[in-house]
Each structure stands twice: as C-alpha cells, then as structure tokens.
VMD Tcl script that draws the C-alpha trace (Angstrom):
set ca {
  {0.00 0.00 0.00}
  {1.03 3.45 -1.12}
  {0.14 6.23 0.67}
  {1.44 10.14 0.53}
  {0.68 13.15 3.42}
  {2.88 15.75 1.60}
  {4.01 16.44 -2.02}
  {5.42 19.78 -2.97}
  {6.26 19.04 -6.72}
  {3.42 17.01 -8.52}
  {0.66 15.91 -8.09}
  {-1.29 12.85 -6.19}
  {-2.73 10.80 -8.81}
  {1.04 10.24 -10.02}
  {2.08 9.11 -6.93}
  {-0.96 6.25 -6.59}
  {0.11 5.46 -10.34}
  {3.95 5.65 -9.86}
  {2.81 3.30 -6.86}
  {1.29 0.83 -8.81}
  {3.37 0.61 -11.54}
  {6.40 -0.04 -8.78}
  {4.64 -3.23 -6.59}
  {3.35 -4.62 -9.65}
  {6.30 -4.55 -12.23}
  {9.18 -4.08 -9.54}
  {10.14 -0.38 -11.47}
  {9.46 1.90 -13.73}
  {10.73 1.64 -17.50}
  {13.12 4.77 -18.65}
  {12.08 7.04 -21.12}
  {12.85 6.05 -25.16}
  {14.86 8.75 -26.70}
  {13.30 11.04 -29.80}
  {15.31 12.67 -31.95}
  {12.98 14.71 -34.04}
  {12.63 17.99 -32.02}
  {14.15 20.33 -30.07}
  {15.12 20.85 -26.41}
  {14.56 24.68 -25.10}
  {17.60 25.17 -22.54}
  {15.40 28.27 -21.75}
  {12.38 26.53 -20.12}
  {13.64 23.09 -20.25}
  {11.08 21.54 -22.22}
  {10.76 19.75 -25.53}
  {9.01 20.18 -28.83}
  {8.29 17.08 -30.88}
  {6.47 15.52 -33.59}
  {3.80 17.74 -35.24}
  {4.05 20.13 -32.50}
  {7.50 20.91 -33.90}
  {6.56 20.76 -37.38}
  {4.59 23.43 -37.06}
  {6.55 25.48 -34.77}
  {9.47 25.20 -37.47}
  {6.89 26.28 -40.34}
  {6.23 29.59 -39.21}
  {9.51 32.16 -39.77}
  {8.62 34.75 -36.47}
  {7.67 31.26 -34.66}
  {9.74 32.74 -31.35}
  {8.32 36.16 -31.21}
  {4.54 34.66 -32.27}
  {4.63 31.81 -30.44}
  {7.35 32.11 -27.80}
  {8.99 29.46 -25.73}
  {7.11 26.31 -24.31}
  {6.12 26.47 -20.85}
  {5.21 22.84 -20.82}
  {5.67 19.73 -22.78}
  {2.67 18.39 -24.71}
  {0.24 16.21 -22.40}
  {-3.82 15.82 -22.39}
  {-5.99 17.56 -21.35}
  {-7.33 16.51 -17.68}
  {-11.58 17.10 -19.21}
  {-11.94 13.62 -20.78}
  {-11.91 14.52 -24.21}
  {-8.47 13.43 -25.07}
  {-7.10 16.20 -26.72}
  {-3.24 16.67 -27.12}
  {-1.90 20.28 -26.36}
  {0.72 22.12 -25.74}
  {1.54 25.59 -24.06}
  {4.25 28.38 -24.99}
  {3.87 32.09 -24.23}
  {2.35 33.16 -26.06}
  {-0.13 30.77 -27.30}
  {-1.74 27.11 -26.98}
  {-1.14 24.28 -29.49}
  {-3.97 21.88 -30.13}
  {-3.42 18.62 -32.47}
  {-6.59 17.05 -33.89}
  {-5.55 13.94 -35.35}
  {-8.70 13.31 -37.62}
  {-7.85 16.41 -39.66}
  {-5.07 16.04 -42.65}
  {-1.57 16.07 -42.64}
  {-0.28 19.71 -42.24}
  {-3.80 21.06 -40.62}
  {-3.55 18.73 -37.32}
  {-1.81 21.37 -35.74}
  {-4.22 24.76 -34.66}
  {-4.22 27.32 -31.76}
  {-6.35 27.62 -29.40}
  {-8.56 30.59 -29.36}
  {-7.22 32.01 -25.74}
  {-8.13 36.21 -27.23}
  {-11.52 35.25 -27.19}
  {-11.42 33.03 -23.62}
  {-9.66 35.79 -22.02}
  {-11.23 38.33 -23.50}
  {-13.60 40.43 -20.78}
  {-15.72 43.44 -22.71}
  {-16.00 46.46 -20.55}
  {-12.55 48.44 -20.78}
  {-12.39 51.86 -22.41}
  {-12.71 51.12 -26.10}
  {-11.81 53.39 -29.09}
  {-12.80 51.73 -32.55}
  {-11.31 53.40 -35.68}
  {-12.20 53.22 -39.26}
  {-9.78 55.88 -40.47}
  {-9.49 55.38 -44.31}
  {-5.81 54.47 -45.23}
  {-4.98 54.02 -41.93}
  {-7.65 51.24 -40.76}
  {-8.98 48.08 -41.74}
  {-12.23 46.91 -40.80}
  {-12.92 43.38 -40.14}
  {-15.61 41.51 -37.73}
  {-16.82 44.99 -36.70}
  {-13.94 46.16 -35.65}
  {-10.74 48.46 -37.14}
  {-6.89 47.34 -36.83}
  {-5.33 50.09 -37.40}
  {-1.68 52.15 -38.08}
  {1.01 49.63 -35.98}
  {-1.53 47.24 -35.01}
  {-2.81 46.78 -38.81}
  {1.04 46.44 -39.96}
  {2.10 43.92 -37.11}
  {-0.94 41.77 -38.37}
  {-0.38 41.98 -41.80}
  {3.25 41.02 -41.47}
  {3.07 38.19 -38.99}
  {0.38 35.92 -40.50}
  {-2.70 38.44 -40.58}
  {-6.50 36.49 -40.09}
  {-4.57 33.00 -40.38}
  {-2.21 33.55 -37.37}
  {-4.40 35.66 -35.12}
  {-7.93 35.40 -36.29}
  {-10.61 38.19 -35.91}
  {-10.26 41.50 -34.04}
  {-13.05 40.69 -31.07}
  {-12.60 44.18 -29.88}
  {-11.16 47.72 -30.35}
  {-8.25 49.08 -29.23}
  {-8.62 49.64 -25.34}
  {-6.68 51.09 -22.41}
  {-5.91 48.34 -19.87}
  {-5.36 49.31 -16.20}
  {-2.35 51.38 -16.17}
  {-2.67 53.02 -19.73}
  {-1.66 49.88 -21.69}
  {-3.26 50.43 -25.38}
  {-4.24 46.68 -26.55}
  {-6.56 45.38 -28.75}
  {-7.77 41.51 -28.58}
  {-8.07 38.70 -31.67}
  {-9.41 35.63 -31.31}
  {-5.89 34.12 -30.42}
  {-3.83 36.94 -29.44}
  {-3.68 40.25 -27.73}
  {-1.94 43.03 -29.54}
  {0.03 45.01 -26.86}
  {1.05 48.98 -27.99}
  {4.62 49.99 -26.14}
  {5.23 53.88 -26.91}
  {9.05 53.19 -25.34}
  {10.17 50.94 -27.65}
  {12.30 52.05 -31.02}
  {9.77 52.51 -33.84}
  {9.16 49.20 -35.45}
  {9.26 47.18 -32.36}
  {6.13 48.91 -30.35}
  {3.75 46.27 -31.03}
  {4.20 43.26 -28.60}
  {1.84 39.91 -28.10}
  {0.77 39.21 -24.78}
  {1.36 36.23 -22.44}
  {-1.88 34.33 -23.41}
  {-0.73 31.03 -23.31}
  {1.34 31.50 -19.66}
  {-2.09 33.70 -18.60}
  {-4.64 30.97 -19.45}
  {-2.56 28.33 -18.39}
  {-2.70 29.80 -14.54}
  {-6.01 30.74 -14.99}
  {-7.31 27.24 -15.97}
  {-4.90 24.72 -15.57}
  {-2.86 23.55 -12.37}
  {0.06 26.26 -12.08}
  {2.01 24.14 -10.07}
  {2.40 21.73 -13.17}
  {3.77 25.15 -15.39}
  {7.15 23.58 -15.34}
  {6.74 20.27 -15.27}
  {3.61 18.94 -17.43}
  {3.61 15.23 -17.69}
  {4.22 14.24 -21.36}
  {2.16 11.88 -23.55}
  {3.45 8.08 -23.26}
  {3.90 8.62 -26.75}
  {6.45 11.50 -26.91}
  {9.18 10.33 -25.62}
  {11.61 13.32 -24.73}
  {15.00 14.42 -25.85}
  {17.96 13.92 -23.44}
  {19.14 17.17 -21.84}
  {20.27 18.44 -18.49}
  {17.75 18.99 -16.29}
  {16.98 22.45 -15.16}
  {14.87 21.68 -12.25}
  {14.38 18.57 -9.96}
  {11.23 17.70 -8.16}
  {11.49 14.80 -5.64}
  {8.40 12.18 -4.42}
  {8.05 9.82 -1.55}
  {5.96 7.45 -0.46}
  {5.77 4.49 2.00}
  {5.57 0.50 1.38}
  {2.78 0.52 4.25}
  {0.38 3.71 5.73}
  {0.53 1.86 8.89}
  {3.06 -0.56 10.98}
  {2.90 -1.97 14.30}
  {5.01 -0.42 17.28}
  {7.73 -3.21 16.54}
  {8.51 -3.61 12.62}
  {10.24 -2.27 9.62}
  {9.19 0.30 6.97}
  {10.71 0.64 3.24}
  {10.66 4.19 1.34}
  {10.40 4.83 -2.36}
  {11.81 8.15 -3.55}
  {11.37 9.00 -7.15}
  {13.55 12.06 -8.52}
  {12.47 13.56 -11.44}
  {13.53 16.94 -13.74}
  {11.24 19.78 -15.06}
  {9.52 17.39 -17.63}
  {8.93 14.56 -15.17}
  {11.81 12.39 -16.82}
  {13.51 10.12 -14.22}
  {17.03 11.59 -13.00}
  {19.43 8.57 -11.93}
  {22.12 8.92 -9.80}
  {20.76 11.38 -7.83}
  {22.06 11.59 -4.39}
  {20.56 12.37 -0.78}
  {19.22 11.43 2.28}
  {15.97 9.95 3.88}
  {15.08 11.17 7.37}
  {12.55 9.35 9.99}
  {11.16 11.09 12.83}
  {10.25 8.48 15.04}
  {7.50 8.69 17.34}
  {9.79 8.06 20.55}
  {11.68 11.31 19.53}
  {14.51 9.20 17.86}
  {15.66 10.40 14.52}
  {17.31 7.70 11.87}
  {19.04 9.49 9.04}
  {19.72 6.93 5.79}
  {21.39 7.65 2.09}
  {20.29 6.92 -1.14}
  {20.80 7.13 -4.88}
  {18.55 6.94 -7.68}
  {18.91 4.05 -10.13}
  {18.74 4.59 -14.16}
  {14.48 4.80 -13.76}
  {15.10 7.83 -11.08}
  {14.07 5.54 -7.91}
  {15.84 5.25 -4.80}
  {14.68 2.52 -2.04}
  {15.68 2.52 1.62}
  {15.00 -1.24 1.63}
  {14.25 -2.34 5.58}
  {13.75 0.72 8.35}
  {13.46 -0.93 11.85}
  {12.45 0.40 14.70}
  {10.95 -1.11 18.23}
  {9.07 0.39 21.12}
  {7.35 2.98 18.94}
  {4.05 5.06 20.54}
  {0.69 3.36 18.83}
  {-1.64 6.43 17.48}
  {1.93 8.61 16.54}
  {2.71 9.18 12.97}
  {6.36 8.72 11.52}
  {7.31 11.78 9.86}
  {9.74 10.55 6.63}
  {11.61 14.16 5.32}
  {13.32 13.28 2.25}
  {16.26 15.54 0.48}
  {17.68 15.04 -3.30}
  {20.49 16.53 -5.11}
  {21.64 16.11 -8.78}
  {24.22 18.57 -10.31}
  {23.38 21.95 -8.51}
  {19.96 21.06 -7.70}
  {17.82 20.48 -5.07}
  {14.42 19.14 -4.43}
  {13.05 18.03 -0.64}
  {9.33 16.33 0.00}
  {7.87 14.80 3.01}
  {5.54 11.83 3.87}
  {4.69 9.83 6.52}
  {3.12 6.66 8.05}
  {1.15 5.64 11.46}
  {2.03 2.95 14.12}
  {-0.91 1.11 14.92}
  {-1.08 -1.87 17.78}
}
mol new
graphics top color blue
foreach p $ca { graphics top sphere $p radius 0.5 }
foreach p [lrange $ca 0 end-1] q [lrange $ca 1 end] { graphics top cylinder $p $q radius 0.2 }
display resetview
C-alpha cells in the first residue's frame, strides 16, 4: 500500500500510479529517446512531432509563439485532446484532420477576452482596416499583416482599449496586440502572455514547469533544469515493533527520471529518535531505503519521513509519513 501526506512538486494521482506501476512490475521503464525535435535550454522543455513541425513552419515562430512552458500532455476534461503551451499561445493537435492542418491554436483572445474596458474603434481610411466589426489600425494593422494576418491571429473581437495602467491593446481571437510607446519605432507592437495567462487561470500552475508528457512522446535527453522529488511508503501503517521501506522518485522539469541522484531519507520516530539513511537513484530515477526498523514505537503517533535530493546543482526536498498502529 502506497500512501502520501505531503508532495510539494506534482501531483497525487502520479504518486498512486507511480505506486502501482512499482509493486506490480518491480520499477518503472526509462524514457525512449526522440530525436525529431528540439530541447529549449530556456524553459527546459521539448518540442516534438507535429508540435515541432509546425513550430518550425512559421519564420517569427519565437516572437509569435514564444517558448514552451510545458511539454505536450492531455488535457485533464476527458476529451483526449493533445496540447501544448508556450507564451504566447496554446497548441492543439486534432488527429482526424489532414496532414499539415492537425496542428491549430487555441482561441485564448476570445477566452480571455472580458468586454467592458475603455474602447476606441477606428475606421480611419488608409490608416484602418475593418474586419468583424472592428478596425486594426496604423502599428496594429502592420504587425498583423506582417506576422500571419486572419490565419495567425484570427478576428479582431474588440477595439483598441486602455488596460489598467494606460496599456493600449486590442484583442483577436488568439492573441492580444500590446502597444509599447518606449520601444524604437518598429518594435512597439508586442503579443501578450496568453498562453502562460490561461494556463494559470485554468490549468494547475504548479504543473507550469513540469507537465507530464504523452506516453507517446518520448523526450530528448538534456540536463535537467529543475528537480522535483516524491516519496511514499511500502505501508500507511506498521505496528510499534517492525520495519518500513521508502520509495523516492527524482524527477527533472519534464517529469523524466534523473538517476544517480544523491541524498538522504530522514525518519522522525514517534519516541523522539531520529534515523538518518542515504540513497541514490537508479537509471528509472528511484531510490529505495529497503528495511527501516524500529521497536518500542508510541501506537496512534505518525512517523514523519523528510526526504532531500540533489543532482548537479539542484535540489528538491518532500515529506511523507506513516502511522504505528497496535
């Protein structure tokens, strides 16, 4: 039995999985290794398969697009659809469409969008274009018209408004057109954050760094930037007199297993006694501390576990814990 009082990277239903997988099959198998993509040292995460495709097919990808913020996973409503997150935007892939039009964005303009801001909507000749009601015009009308126009962006769903603090923007379906008076002429139109602000908005933000990939997509092999560590317990509850084992799984930024990370595993035992043990991750990112035994230990205490990892830099603690029971 698996069970898990405190994780501070992840999330639960990993854990009962990552428990299962481990009494049934004795370990978890390593990642395979994919070649066709690209790693961002930036973020740490990985671009694959059609995802990258597409990212590679548009010229401005990095300023339209920006950097991923995860790596590509399901969505968590049921409906089995792959996506992906960068900055700027959301990738979607619907596999019953044709090759080269799998790949759309996600219309996160028009889910963000919230009418009621100071709006000014022009339809100077020359300088304006009218289209869904609304007018893109002077910097706005040449940054769409440069950087994909209706394709890339969509509609305009409003007109150009001032956003608290004096911001001029104006929203598409998926993108918000940002005006920046203090930048040199040319580069005073900016995109916004939609894909970062939707994804803390409506997803878990905890998981911004580390989204668990499709089985599928097996990742490229780079150093991790981050490390997130997870514990758990052979058995939620032991008598006073017995022994205890303790998985640790150590994983980096796009939950690939880290071996050979090093650290230590610390019980608090209910008598006040502290037992300190070491361990290492093997080549799937698990360490074990086989056989904990203790004797004489209070029955209705809980066994506090505090668990530290290290792997080239970086750090990562978690915590978890068991009962004795008579």
């Amino acid at each position: 039995m698996c069970i898990m009082k405190e994780v501070k990277h992840g999330k639960l239903f990993l854990i009962v999985i990552l428990c299962a997988a481990l009494m049934a099959a004795g370990g978890i198998p390593a990642k395979a290794q994919q070649t066709i993509g690209h790693y961002f040292s930036q973020t740490g995460h990985n671009v694959t398969g059609e995802f990258w495709a597409f990212y590679q097919s548009v010229p401005d990808a990095a300023q339209i697009f920006g950097l991923p913020i995860t790596e590509q996973f399901q969505t968590a409503d049921g409906s089995g659809l792959s996506v992906q997150y960068f900055e700027m935007v959301r990738f979607e892939l619907h596999p019953d469409q044709p090759v080269g039009k799998r790949v759309v964005l996600t219309d996160l303009g028009t889910r963000l969008y919230r009418a009621g801001a100071p709006s000014i909507n022009l339809t100077t000749p020359g300088a304006c274009r009218t289209m869904n009601g609304f007018g893109i015009c002077y910097e706005f009308l040449t940054y769409f018209d440069e950087h994909g126009g209706q394709s890339r962006f969509g509609n305009p769903i409003s007109g150009s408004e001032f956003q608290p603090g004096g911001r001029l923007v104006q929203y598409f379906e998926r993108a918000r057109f940002e005006w920046h008076p203090e930048l040199s002429a040319g580069l005073n139109v900016m995109l916004a954050d939609l894909g970062g602000i939707y994804f803390n908005a409506h997803e878990d933000a905890t998981w911004l760094n580390s989204s668990l990939p499709l089985d599928n997509i097996p990742l490229l092999i780079k150093p991790p930037v981050s490390l997130q560590t997870l514990a758990f317990v052979a058995r939620s509850v032991t008598l006073p007199d017995d022994t205890q084992k303790v998985f640790v799984i150590v994983q980096d930024q796009t939950l690939s297993p880290v071996p050979g990370a090093n650290g230590s595993v610390t019980v608090h035992l209910s008598t006040g006694e502290t037992l300190v043990y070491p361990v290492t991750t093997d080549a799937n990112g698990i360490g074990v501390v086989p056989s904990i035994a203790f004797s004489g230990q209070l029955p209705g205490r809980p066994v506090t576990v505090d668990v530290s990892m290290s792997y080239q830099g970086l750090t990562a603690t978690t915590s978890t814990s068991f009962l004795i029971w008579q």
